[in-house]
N, C-alpha and C positions, 0 to 999 in steps of 0.2 A: 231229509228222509229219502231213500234209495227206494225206486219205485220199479218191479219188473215189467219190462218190455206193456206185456200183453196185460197188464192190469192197468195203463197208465192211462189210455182210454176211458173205461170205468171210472178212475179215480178223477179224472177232468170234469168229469157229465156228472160226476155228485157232486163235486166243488161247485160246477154252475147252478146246477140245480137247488142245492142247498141255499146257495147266494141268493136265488132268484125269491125262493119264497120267507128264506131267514136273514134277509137284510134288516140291517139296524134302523129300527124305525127311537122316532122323537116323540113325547106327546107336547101336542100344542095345546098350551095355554089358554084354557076356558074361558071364551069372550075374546080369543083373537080371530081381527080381521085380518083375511090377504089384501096387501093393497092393489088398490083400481086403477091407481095413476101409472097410465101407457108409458110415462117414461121410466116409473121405479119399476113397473114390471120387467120390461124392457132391459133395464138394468141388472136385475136379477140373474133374468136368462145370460147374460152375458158370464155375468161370474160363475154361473153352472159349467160354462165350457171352455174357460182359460186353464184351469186345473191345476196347474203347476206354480208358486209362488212361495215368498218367503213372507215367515212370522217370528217375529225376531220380539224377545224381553230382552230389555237392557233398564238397570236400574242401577242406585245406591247399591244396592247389594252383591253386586257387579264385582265390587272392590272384596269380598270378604270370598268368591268365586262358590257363592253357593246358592242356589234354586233359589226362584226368586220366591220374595215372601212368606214361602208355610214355612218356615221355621218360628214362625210367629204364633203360628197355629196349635192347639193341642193335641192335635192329630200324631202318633207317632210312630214313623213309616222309618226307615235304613236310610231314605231321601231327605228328609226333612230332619235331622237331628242339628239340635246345636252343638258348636264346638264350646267347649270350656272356657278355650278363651278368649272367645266371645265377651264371654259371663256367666258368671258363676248359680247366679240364683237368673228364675224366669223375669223378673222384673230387672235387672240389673242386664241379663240379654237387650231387653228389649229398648233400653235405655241406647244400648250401646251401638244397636242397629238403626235407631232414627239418628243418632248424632252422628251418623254414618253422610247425613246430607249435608252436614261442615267441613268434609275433607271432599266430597262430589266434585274433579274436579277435570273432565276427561278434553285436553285442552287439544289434542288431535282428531278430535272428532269430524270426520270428512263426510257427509251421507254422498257423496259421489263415487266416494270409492265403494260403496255399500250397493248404487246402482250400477255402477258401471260390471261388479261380480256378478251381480242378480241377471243383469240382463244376459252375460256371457254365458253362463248355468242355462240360460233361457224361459227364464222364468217372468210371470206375466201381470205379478202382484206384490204389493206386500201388506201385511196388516202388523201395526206397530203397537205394542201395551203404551198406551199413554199414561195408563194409572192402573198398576195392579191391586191385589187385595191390603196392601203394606198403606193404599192411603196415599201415596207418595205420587206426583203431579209434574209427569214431563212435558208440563205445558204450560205456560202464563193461565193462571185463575185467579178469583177473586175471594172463593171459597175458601181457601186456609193458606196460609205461610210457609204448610211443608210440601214446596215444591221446586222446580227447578232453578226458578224466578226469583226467589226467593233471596234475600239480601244475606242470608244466613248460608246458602250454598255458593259453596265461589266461584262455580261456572256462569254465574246470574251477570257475573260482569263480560261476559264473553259475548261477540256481538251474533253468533247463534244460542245463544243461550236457552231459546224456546223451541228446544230438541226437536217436539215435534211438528212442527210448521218447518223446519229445516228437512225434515226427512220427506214429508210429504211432499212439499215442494219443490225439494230435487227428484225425485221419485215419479211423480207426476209431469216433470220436463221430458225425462227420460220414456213415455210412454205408459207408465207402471200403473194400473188400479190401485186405488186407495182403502185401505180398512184401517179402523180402531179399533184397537182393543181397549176396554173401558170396563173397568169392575166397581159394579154398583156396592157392594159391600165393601166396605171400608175401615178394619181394623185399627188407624191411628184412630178415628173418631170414637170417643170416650161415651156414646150412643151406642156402640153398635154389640159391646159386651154387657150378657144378663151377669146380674153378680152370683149367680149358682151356677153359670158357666164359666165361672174364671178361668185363666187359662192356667194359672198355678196350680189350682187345685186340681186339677184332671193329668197334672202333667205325672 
Protein backbone atom coordinates (compact mmCIF):
# COMPACT_ATOMS: atom_id res chain seq x y z
CA UNK A 1 0.00 0.00 0.00
CA UNK A 2 1.42 3.54 -1.14
CA UNK A 3 1.40 5.87 1.90
CA UNK A 4 1.60 9.79 1.31
CA UNK A 5 4.60 11.62 2.58
CA UNK A 6 2.65 13.45 5.39
CA UNK A 7 0.22 10.79 6.51
CA UNK A 8 2.80 8.26 7.13
CA UNK A 9 3.56 9.51 10.47
CA UNK A 10 -0.12 9.15 11.61
CA UNK A 11 -0.34 5.87 9.91
CA UNK A 12 2.99 4.66 12.09
CA UNK A 13 1.35 5.99 15.64
CA UNK A 14 -1.89 3.94 14.85
CA UNK A 15 -0.13 0.89 13.83
CA UNK A 16 1.80 1.18 17.37
CA UNK A 17 -0.76 2.21 19.03
CA UNK A 18 -3.23 -0.26 17.85
CA UNK A 19 -0.35 -3.03 18.52
CA UNK A 20 -0.04 -1.81 21.85
CA UNK A 21 -3.57 -2.22 23.15
CA UNK A 22 -4.86 -4.94 20.37
CA UNK A 23 -2.03 -7.41 20.67
CA UNK A 24 -2.91 -11.09 20.45
CA UNK A 25 -3.61 -12.21 23.58
CA UNK A 26 -3.86 -16.42 24.70
CA UNK A 27 -6.24 -17.61 27.20
CA UNK A 28 -4.69 -19.74 29.75
CA UNK A 29 -5.91 -22.82 30.87
CA UNK A 30 -8.11 -22.88 34.07
CA UNK A 31 -5.82 -24.33 36.93
CA UNK A 32 -2.61 -23.39 35.07
CA UNK A 33 0.36 -22.66 37.16
CA UNK A 34 3.43 -20.57 36.10
CA UNK A 35 6.29 -22.32 36.98
CA UNK A 36 8.68 -21.40 40.20
CA UNK A 37 11.54 -23.19 39.28
CA UNK A 38 14.50 -20.36 38.91
CA UNK A 39 15.97 -22.39 36.28
CA UNK A 40 12.52 -22.99 33.91
CA UNK A 41 11.82 -19.42 34.57
CA UNK A 42 15.03 -18.50 33.65
CA UNK A 43 14.79 -20.61 30.65
CA UNK A 44 11.73 -19.16 29.53
CA UNK A 45 13.08 -15.55 29.40
CA UNK A 46 15.82 -16.70 27.38
CA UNK A 47 13.57 -17.95 24.43
CA UNK A 48 11.55 -14.71 24.72
CA UNK A 49 14.72 -12.98 23.40
CA UNK A 50 16.48 -15.19 20.77
CA UNK A 51 13.50 -14.49 18.29
CA UNK A 52 14.63 -15.71 15.26
CA UNK A 53 14.67 -19.64 14.67
CA UNK A 54 13.68 -22.56 12.55
CA UNK A 55 10.56 -24.95 12.91
CA UNK A 56 10.72 -27.31 10.27
CA UNK A 57 7.75 -30.57 9.64
CA UNK A 58 9.27 -33.14 7.92
CA UNK A 59 7.34 -36.43 7.83
CA UNK A 60 5.91 -39.56 5.63
CA UNK A 61 4.11 -37.27 3.86
CA UNK A 62 7.09 -35.51 2.68
CA UNK A 63 7.14 -38.02 -0.26
CA UNK A 64 3.47 -37.21 -1.53
CA UNK A 65 4.82 -33.01 -1.19
CA UNK A 66 1.85 -32.13 0.51
CA UNK A 67 0.98 -30.15 4.12
CA UNK A 68 1.60 -32.27 6.66
CA UNK A 69 -1.32 -34.27 7.90
CA UNK A 70 -4.82 -32.33 7.43
CA UNK A 71 -5.38 -34.02 4.60
CA UNK A 72 -6.64 -36.54 6.94
CA UNK A 73 -8.74 -34.23 8.51
CA UNK A 74 -12.40 -33.44 7.47
CA UNK A 75 -11.76 -29.95 7.35
CA UNK A 76 -11.89 -28.73 3.72
CA UNK A 77 -9.76 -25.79 3.03
CA UNK A 78 -7.78 -25.35 -1.07
CA UNK A 79 -4.76 -26.60 1.43
CA UNK A 80 -5.62 -29.54 2.58
CA UNK A 81 -7.46 -31.43 -0.46
CA UNK A 82 -6.52 -34.92 -1.48
CA UNK A 83 -5.20 -35.81 -4.71
CA UNK A 84 -7.08 -38.63 -6.51
CA UNK A 85 -4.36 -40.42 -6.73
CA UNK A 86 -3.82 -40.71 -3.74
CA UNK A 87 -7.18 -42.58 -3.37
CA UNK A 88 -10.09 -42.56 -4.44
CA UNK A 89 -12.57 -43.11 -1.55
CA UNK A 90 -11.64 -41.39 2.11
CA UNK A 91 -10.66 -44.71 3.57
CA UNK A 92 -8.65 -45.97 0.64
CA UNK A 93 -6.74 -42.24 0.94
CA UNK A 94 -6.00 -42.96 4.31
CA UNK A 95 -4.79 -46.44 3.76
CA UNK A 96 -2.45 -45.20 1.27
CA UNK A 97 -0.99 -42.29 3.45
CA UNK A 98 -0.04 -44.54 6.54
CA UNK A 99 1.60 -47.38 4.00
CA UNK A 100 3.34 -44.33 3.05
CA UNK A 101 5.78 -45.40 6.28
CA UNK A 102 7.00 -48.70 3.91
CA UNK A 103 8.59 -46.57 1.30
CA UNK A 104 9.95 -43.82 4.35
CA UNK A 105 13.09 -43.99 3.21
CA UNK A 106 15.35 -40.50 3.25
CA UNK A 107 18.85 -42.09 3.21
CA UNK A 108 20.63 -38.51 2.75
CA UNK A 109 19.47 -37.30 5.70
CA UNK A 110 22.37 -34.82 7.01
CA UNK A 111 20.98 -32.57 10.18
CA UNK A 112 24.35 -30.81 9.82
CA UNK A 113 23.78 -29.47 6.96
CA UNK A 114 20.29 -28.41 8.41
CA UNK A 115 22.52 -26.51 11.20
CA UNK A 116 25.23 -25.39 9.54
CA UNK A 117 22.14 -23.17 7.13
CA UNK A 118 20.38 -22.39 10.29
CA UNK A 119 23.17 -20.92 11.90
CA UNK A 120 24.50 -19.04 8.59
CA UNK A 121 20.51 -17.38 8.16
CA UNK A 122 21.44 -16.73 11.95
CA UNK A 123 19.08 -18.22 13.62
CA UNK A 124 18.99 -19.18 17.29
CA UNK A 125 16.64 -22.40 17.44
CA UNK A 126 14.91 -24.97 16.13
CA UNK A 127 11.66 -26.68 17.19
CA UNK A 128 11.22 -30.00 15.26
CA UNK A 129 7.44 -31.89 14.85
CA UNK A 130 8.41 -35.10 16.32
CA UNK A 131 4.82 -36.35 16.03
CA UNK A 132 2.39 -34.49 14.17
CA UNK A 133 -1.51 -34.92 14.19
CA UNK A 134 -1.08 -38.02 11.45
CA UNK A 135 0.18 -40.23 14.75
CA UNK A 136 3.31 -40.81 12.92
CA UNK A 137 6.56 -41.05 15.55
CA UNK A 138 10.02 -39.60 14.47
CA UNK A 139 11.34 -40.96 17.24
CA UNK A 140 12.09 -44.47 19.06
CA UNK A 141 8.73 -45.23 21.21
CA UNK A 142 7.19 -47.75 22.85
CA UNK A 143 3.65 -46.64 22.29
CA UNK A 144 2.78 -48.00 18.74
CA UNK A 145 4.82 -49.39 15.57
CA UNK A 146 3.80 -46.47 13.40
CA UNK A 147 6.90 -44.87 13.66
CA UNK A 148 10.37 -44.21 12.52
CA UNK A 149 11.88 -47.09 14.28
CA UNK A 150 9.67 -49.10 13.18
CA UNK A 151 10.81 -52.51 11.25
CA UNK A 152 8.08 -51.81 8.79
CA UNK A 153 9.76 -48.34 7.75
CA UNK A 154 13.21 -48.84 6.03
CA UNK A 155 15.04 -45.94 7.41
CA UNK A 156 14.64 -47.98 10.92
CA UNK A 157 17.87 -49.82 9.53
CA UNK A 158 19.72 -46.75 9.12
CA UNK A 159 22.16 -45.94 11.81
CA UNK A 160 20.26 -42.32 12.38
CA UNK A 161 17.27 -43.71 12.06
CA UNK A 162 15.84 -42.00 15.52
CA UNK A 163 15.33 -38.57 13.35
CA UNK A 164 14.84 -36.92 16.24
CA UNK A 165 17.77 -37.43 18.67
CA UNK A 166 19.86 -36.84 15.38
CA UNK A 167 18.57 -33.32 14.84
CA UNK A 168 18.75 -32.43 18.29
CA UNK A 169 21.75 -33.44 18.88
CA UNK A 170 23.54 -31.88 16.17
CA UNK A 171 21.55 -28.88 16.64
CA UNK A 172 22.40 -28.67 20.12
CA UNK A 173 26.36 -29.11 19.32
CA UNK A 174 26.12 -26.39 17.06
CA UNK A 175 24.75 -23.99 19.84
CA UNK A 176 20.97 -24.16 18.84
CA UNK A 177 17.90 -24.28 21.65
CA UNK A 178 15.86 -27.11 21.52
CA UNK A 179 11.94 -27.51 21.02
CA UNK A 180 9.40 -30.22 20.25
CA UNK A 181 6.85 -30.12 18.47
CA UNK A 182 4.41 -32.93 19.81
CA UNK A 183 0.62 -33.34 19.02
CA UNK A 184 -1.30 -34.64 21.79
CA UNK A 185 -4.23 -35.66 19.35
CA UNK A 186 -3.47 -38.43 17.39
CA UNK A 187 -5.55 -39.32 14.39
CA UNK A 188 -3.91 -43.13 13.61
CA UNK A 189 -5.22 -43.90 17.15
CA UNK A 190 -8.56 -45.73 16.43
CA UNK A 191 -9.72 -43.65 20.10
CA UNK A 192 -9.50 -40.67 19.00
CA UNK A 193 -12.49 -40.60 16.11
CA UNK A 194 -16.40 -40.30 17.67
CA UNK A 195 -18.31 -42.58 15.04
CA UNK A 196 -20.73 -39.34 14.32
CA UNK A 197 -17.68 -37.65 13.37
CA UNK A 198 -16.44 -39.88 10.86
CA UNK A 199 -14.21 -38.38 8.63
CA UNK A 200 -16.30 -39.92 5.59
CA UNK A 201 -19.23 -38.68 6.40
CA UNK A 202 -18.57 -34.88 6.70
CA UNK A 203 -16.32 -35.19 3.72
Amino acid sequence: MFIKPKTKTFFLSSLLLSSTFFSQAHNVSEGYQKPTDPLVVQNLENWQDIKFGLFMHWGTYSQWGIVESWSLCPEDESWTQRKPEHGKSYYEYVKNYENLQTTFNPTQFNPQKWADAAKKAGMKYVVFTTKHHDGFAMFDTQQSDYKITSSKTPFSKNPKADITKEIFNTFRKNGFKIGAYFSKPDWHSDDYWLEKNNPELLW
